[in-house]
C-alpha positions, 0 to 999 in steps of 0.5 A, spaced: 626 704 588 628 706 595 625 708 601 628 715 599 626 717 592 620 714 594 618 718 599 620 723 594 616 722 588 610 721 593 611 728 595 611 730 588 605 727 587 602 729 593 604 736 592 601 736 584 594 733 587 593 738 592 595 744 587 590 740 582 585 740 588 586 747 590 585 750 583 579 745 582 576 750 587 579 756 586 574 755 580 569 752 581 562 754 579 558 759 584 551 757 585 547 762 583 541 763 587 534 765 583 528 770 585 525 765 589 530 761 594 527 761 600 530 766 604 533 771 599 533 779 599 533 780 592 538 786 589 536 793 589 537 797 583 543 803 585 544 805 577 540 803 572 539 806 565 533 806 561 535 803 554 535 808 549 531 808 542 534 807 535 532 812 529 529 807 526 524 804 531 522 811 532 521 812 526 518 805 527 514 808 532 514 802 536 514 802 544 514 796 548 517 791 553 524 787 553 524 782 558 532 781 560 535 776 565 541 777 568 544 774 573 547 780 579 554 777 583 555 778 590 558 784 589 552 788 585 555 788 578 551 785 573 554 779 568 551 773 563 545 778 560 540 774 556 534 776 552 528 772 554 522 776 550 524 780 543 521 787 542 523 788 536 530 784 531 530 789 527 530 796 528 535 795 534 531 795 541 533 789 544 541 790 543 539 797 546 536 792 551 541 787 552 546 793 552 542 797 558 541 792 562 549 790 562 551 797 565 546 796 571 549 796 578 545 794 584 546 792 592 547 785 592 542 780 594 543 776 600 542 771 603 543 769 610 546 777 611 551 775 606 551 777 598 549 772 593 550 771 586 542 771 584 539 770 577 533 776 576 528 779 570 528 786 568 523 789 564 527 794 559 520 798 557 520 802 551 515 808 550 515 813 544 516 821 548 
């Protein structure tokens, strides 16, 4: 092969390996940081709604807690929401839960004076009015 083509191919080959590289980085993971990171201030709640009873577990007459992780991105917004304690499977409440918690906004936690991604648990309470 010549010197030429070589140089070429090598070029090509670089170029395809620092593309590879760059999107690689572009996504990879973010570490999420939890409740206790030393050093974390954690998110603040701007808008949080409570969530809302279904007919049916009125009638019910239940009332409790939900308990709901999720994880707050450095821009305040609310993503991967996951039940971790039921209320109640059956009548609603924790897809009421799950859905509230979801539409939360908060100031980003921070870490170093920059916001970080964090991991928090919210309590999605349920009282009978």
């Amino acid at each position: 092969m010549s010197s030429m083509r070589t140089l070429a191919v090598t070029g090509v080959v670089c170029g395809v390996l620092a593309t590879l590289a760059l999107g690689a980085q572009q996504n990879a993971p973010t570490r999420v940081y939890s409740e206790s990171t030393p050093g974390i201030v954690l998110p603040t709640v701007v808008t949080g709604e409570n969530p809302q009873y279904t007919p049916a577990a009125l009638q019910a007459g239940l009332a409790g807690n939900a308990a709901v992780d999720v994880t707050v991105d450095a821009d305040g917004r609310v993503r991967d929401v996951l039940l971790v304690k039921s209320l109640d499977a059956v009548h609603g409440l924790d897809e009421a839960a799950l859905a509230s918690a979801g539409r939360w906004v908060f100031k980003p936690a921070t870490l170093d004076g920059r916001p970080v991604p964090v991991r928090v648990r919210l309590a999605m309470s349920f009282k009978a009015r």
